[in-house]
C-alpha positions as CSV (number, residue, x, y, z in Angstrom):
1,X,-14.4,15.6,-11.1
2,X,-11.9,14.6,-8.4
3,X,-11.4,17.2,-5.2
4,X,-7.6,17.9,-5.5
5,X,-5.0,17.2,-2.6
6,X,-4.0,20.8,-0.8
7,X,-1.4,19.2,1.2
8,X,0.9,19.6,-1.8
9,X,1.7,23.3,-1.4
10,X,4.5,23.1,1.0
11,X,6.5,21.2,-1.0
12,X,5.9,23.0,-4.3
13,X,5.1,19.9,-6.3
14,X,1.9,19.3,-8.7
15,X,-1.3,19.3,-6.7
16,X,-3.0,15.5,-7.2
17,X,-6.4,14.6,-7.7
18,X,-7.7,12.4,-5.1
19,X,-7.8,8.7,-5.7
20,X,-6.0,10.3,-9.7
21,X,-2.6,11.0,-11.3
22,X,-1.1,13.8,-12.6
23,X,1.9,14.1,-15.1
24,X,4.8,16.1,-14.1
25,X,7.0,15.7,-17.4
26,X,7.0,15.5,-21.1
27,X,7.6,11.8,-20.5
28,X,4.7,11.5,-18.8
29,X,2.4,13.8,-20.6
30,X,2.9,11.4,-24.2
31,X,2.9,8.0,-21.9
32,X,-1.1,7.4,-23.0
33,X,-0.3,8.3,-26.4
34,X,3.1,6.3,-26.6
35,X,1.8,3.1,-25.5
36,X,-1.8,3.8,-27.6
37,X,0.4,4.0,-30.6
38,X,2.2,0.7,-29.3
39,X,0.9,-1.4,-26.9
40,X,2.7,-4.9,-28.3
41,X,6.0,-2.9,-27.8
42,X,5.5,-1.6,-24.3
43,X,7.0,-3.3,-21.0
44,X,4.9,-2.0,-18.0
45,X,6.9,-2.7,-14.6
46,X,5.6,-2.0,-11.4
47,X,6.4,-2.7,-7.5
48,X,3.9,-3.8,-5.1
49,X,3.5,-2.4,-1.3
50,X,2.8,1.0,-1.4
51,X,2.3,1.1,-5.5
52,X,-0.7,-1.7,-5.9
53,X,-1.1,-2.0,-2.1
54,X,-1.9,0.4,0.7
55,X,1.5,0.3,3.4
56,X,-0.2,-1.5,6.6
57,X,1.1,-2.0,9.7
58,X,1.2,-5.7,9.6
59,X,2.8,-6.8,6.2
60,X,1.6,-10.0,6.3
61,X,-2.0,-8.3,6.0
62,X,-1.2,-6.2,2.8
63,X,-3.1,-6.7,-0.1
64,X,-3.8,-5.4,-3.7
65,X,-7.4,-4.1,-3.6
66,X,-9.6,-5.2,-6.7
67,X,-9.4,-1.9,-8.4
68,X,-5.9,-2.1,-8.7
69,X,-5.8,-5.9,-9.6
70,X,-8.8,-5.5,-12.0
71,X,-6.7,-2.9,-13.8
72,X,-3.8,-5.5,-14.3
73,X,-5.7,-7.9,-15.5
74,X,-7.2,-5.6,-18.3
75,X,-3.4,-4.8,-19.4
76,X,-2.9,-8.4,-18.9
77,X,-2.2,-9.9,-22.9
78,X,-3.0,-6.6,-24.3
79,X,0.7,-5.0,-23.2
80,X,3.6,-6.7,-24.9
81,X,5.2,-7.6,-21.6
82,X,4.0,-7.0,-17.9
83,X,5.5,-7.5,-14.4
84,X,5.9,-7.2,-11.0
85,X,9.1,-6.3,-9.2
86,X,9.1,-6.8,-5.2
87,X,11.1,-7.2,-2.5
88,X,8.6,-9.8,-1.3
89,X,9.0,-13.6,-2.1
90,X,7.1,-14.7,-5.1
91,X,4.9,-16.9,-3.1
92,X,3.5,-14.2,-1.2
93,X,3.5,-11.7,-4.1
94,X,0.9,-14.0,-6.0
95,X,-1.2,-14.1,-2.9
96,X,-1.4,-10.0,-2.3
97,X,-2.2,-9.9,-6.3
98,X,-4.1,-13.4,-6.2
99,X,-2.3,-14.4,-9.0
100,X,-4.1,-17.9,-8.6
101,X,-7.6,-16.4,-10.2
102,X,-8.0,-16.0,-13.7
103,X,-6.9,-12.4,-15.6
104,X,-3.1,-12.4,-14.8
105,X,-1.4,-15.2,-17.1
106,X,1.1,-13.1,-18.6
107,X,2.7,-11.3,-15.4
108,X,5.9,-12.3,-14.6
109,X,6.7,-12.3,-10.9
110,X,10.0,-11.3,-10.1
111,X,10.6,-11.7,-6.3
112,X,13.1,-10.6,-3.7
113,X,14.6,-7.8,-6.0
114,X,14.6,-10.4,-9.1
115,X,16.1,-13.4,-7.0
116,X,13.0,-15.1,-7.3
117,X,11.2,-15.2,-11.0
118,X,7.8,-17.0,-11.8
119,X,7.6,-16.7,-15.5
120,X,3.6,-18.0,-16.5
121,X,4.0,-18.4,-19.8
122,X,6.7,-21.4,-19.3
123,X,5.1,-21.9,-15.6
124,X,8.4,-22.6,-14.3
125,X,9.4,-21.1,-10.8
126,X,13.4,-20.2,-9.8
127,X,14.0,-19.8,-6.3
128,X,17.4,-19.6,-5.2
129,X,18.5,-21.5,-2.0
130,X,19.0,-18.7,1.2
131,X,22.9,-18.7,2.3
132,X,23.1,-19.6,6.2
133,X,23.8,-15.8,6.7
134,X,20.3,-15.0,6.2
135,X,19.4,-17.4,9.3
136,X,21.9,-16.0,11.3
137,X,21.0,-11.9,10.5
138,X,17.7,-13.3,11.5
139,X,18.4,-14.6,14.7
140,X,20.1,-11.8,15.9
141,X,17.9,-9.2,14.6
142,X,15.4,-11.3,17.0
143,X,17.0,-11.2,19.5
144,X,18.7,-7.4,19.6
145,X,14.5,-6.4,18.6
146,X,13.6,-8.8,21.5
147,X,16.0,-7.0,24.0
148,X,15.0,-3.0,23.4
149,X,11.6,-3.8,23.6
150,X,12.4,-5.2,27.1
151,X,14.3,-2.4,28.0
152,X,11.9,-0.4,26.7
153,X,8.2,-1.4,26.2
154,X,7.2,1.6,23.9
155,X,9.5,0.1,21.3
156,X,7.1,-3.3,21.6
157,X,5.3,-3.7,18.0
158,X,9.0,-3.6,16.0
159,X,8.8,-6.9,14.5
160,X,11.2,-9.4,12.1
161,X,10.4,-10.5,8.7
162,X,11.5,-14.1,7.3
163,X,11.7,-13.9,3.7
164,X,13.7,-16.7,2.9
165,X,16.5,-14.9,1.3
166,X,16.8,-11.6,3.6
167,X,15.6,-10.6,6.6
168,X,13.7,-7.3,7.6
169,X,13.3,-4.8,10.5
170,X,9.7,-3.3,10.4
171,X,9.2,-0.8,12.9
172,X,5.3,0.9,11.6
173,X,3.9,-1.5,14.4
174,X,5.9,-0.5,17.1
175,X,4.1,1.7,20.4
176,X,6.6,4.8,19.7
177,X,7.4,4.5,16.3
178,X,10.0,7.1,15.7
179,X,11.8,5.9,18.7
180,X,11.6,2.3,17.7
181,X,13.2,3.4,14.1
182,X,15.8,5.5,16.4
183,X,16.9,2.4,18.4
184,X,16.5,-0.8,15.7
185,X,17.6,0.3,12.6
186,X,21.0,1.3,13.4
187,X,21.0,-2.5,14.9
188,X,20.1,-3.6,11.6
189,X,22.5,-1.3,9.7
190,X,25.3,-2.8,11.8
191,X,24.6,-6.5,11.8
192,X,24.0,-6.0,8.2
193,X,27.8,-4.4,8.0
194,X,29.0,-7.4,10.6
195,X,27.6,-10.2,8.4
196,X,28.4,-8.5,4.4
197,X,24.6,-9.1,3.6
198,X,23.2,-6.0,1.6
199,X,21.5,-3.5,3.5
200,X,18.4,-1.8,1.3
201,X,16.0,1.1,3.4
202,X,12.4,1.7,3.0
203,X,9.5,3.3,4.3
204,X,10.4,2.0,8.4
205,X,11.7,-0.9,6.9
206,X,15.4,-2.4,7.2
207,X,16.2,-5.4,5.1
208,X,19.2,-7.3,5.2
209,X,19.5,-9.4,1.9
210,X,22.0,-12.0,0.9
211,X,21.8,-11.1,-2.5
212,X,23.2,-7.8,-4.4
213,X,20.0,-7.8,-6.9
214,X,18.9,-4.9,-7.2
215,X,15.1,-3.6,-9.0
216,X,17.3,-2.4,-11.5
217,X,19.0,-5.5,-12.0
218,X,16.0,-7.1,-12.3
219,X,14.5,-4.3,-14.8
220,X,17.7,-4.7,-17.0
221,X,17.1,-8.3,-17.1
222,X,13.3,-7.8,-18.7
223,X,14.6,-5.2,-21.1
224,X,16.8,-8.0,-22.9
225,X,14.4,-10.6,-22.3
226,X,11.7,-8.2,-24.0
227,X,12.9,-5.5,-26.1
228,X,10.3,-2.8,-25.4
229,X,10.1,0.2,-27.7
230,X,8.4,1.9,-24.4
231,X,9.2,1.5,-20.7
232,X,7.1,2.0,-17.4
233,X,8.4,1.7,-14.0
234,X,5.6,2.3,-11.7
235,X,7.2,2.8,-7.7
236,X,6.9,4.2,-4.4
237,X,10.1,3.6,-2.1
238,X,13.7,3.9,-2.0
239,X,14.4,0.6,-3.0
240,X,12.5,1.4,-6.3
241,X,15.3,4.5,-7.4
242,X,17.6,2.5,-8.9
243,X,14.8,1.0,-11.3
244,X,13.8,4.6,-11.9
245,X,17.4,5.5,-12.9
246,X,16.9,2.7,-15.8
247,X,14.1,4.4,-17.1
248,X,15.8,7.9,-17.0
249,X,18.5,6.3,-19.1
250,X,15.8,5.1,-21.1
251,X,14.3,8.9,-21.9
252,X,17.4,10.4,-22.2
253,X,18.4,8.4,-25.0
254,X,15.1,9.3,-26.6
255,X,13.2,6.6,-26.0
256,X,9.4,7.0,-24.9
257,X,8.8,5.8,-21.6
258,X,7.8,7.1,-17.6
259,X,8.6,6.9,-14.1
260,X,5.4,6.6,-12.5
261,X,5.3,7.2,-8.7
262,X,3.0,6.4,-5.7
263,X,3.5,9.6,-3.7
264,X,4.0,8.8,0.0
265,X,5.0,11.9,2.4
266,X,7.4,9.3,4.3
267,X,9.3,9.2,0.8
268,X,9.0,12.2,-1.0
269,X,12.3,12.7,-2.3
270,X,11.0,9.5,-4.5
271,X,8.6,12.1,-6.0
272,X,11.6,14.3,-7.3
273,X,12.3,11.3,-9.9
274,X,8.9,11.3,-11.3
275,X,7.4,11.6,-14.7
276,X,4.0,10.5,-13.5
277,X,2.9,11.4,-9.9
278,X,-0.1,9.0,-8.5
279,X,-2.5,9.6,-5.2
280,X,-0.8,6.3,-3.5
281,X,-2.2,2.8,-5.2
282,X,-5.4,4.4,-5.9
283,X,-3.8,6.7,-8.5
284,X,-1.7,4.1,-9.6
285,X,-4.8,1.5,-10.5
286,X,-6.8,4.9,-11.9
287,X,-3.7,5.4,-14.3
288,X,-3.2,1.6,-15.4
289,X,-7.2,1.8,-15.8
290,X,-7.2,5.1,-18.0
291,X,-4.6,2.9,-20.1
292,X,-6.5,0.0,-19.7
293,X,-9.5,2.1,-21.4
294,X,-7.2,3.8,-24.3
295,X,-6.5,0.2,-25.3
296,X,-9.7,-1.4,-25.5
């Protein structure tokens, strides 16, 4: 039997099992049952960094381990729909899930808040061309990141992400990282504000997008696509709530379905939304596994 978490006290929410998942809701107490009783009609959505992958200091390095891509793959046909919804590009979602190998056919990939989609079952790829904005944001985010750290070296480690159709400040690398988010991500608010690109917040992240997708958007979009008579959202961040807020449309009109989140202390007012609370990406892949098992 899993040793519990005892960090959970202080905040008064349900104490997790390590590496497990616990259900905080009605919602998520039926979820195994609801999607036992209908598999065919169940959408599963879920983000990636920091719900299938561990948060790293160098996003370029994240990954989804094996236990939580091997539990995809065992959903994968068996669910009615499944996908991913990231603020990643597609390209370098597939490669974190290795999409390439076999046991993932039927994901969809939806990239860059839905921007980008990868549909496998018509293998066709949309990818939106970036606005000249996006170059521009990233160029002076460079360059503003570039001069703090000279002014101040403990800020050295902040870094700027390309991702084609926004730009992001990541400050987990950075010497002194509470001063680093301090300093750079009011830039980043502010160029954001200057240029009329979208602003979205994570866990030390600031991205500036072109776009006004958000996860919701995209989650909207695969409900009319797919018509599931059961929804999952599994997510970690801020950028995840307003995909949540679908899903707690979803329940409230009596409709089974669950909000499953990764609990990170960085983000725990993410937790307050939850039907299903997960030990980070472990819990998550233990859950999708325990389905995984009811279904086969």
């Amino acid at each position: 039997m899993n040793e519990a978490r005892s960090d959970a006290a202080h905040d008064c929410r349900p104490v997790i099992p390590d590496g497990g998942w616990v259900a905080v809701s009605a919602a998520g107490e039926n979820l195994l049952d609801a999607i036992a009783a209908d598999p065919q009609g169940t959408l599963l959505a879920t983000d990636v960094d920091g719900t299938l992958a561990p948060i790293v200091e160098d996003p370029a390095q994240a990954a989804v381990p094996d236990q939580g891509r091997e539990s995809l793959a065992v959903l994968d046909g068996r669910l009615g729909s499944q996908a991913v919804i990231t603020g990643r590009p597609v390209a370098r979602a597939a490669e974190m899930l290795r999409a390439h190998r076999p046991g993932l056919e039927h994901l969809v990939l939806l990239g860059l808040y839905g921007d980008e989609c990868f549909d496998p079952a018509s293998g066709r790829l949309q990818v939106p061309e970036p606005p000249a904005v996006v170059e521009r944001a990233r160029r002076d985010l460079q360059d503003a990141v570039d001069r703090a750290i000279e002014e101040n070296p403990e800020l050295a480690g902040a870094m700027v992400e390309d991702k084609s159709s926004s730009v992001a400040l990541h400050t987990r690398r950075a010497r002194d990282r509470a001063a680093a988010w301090q300093v750079l991500a009011p830039v980043a608010r502010r160029l954001g504000e200057d240029l009329a690109l979208t602003v979205e917040e994570g866990r030390e992240v600031v991205e500036l997008k072109a776009f006004q997708t958000s996860k919701a958007d995209a989650l909207n979009r695969l409900l009319a696509q797919h018509h599931p008579r059961v929804l999952v959202m599994c997510g970690d961040d801020l950028g995840d709530l307003p995909a949540m807020g679908v899903v707690q449309r979803w329940i409230a009109g009596g409709r089974c379905g669950a909000r499953v989140v990764s609990y990170s202390a960085e983000q725990p007012q993410v937790a307050q939304t939850a039907d299903v609370l997960c030990d980070g990406p472990a819990g998550v892949a233990a859950l999708l596994a325990e389905i995984g098992a009811r279904l086969t």
